[in-house]
N, C-alpha and C positions, 0 to 999 in steps of 0.2 A: 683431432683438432688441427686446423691449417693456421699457416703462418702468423697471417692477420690474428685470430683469433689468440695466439700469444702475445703477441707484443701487449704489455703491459703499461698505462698511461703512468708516467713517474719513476720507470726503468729507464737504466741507464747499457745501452747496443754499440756498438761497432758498425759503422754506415760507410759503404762507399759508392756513391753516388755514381755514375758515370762518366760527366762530365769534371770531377774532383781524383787530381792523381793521387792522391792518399787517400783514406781513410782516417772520420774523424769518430769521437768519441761525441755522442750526445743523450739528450735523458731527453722522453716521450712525454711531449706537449699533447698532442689529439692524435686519435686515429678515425677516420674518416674512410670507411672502405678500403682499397689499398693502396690512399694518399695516407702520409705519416707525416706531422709537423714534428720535428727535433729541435731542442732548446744546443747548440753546438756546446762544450766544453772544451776538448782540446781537438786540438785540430795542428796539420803540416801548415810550415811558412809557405809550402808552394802556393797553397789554395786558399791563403789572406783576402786576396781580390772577390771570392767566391763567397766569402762570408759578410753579412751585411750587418750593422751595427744593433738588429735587435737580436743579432745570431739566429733567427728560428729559420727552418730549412725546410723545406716541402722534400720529398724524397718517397717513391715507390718503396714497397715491400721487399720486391725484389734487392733492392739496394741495402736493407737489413743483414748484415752478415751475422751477429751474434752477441747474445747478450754480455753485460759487463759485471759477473760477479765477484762477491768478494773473495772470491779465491783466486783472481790474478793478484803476479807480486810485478810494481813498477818499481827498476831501480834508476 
C-alpha cells in the first residue's frame, strides 16, 4: 500500500507543508490523487497569515508526515 492510499478521509496527520515553518495538526477533508485538502486544527502563531479563514489547505502527500493517534499524550 503507498502513501496516498493510507491517508484516510476523517483522520486526523501531522502536515508540514513547505512553504509553513511549523507543522500543523489537521483531519482529512478529500484526497484527490496526491493533492490532500486538510480541514487545519492547530497550527504555530508563526504560520497565522498562511491559514485562511475556511482553514482547508491543499497540501501534497509528500507533505503528510504522520498520523495523529490516540496514543499521543499533549501536556
Amino acid at each position: 500500500m503507498n502513501q496516498v492510499e493510507a491517508i484516510q478521509v476523517g483522520q486526523r496527520y501531522k502536515v508540514q507543508p513547505r512553504y509553513f515553518h511549523r507543522p500543523f495538526i489537521g483531519k482529512v477533508k478529500n484526497v484527490s490523487g496526491s493533492n490532500i485538502v486538510f480541514e487545519v486544527e492547530n497550527y504555530e502563531f508563526v504560520d497565522q497569515k498562511k491559514i485562511e479563514a475556511s482553514r482547508l489547505i491543499n497540501v501534497d502527500v509528500t507533505d503528510v508526515k504522520h498520523p495523529m493517534n490516540n496514543s499521543y499524550f499533549f501536556s
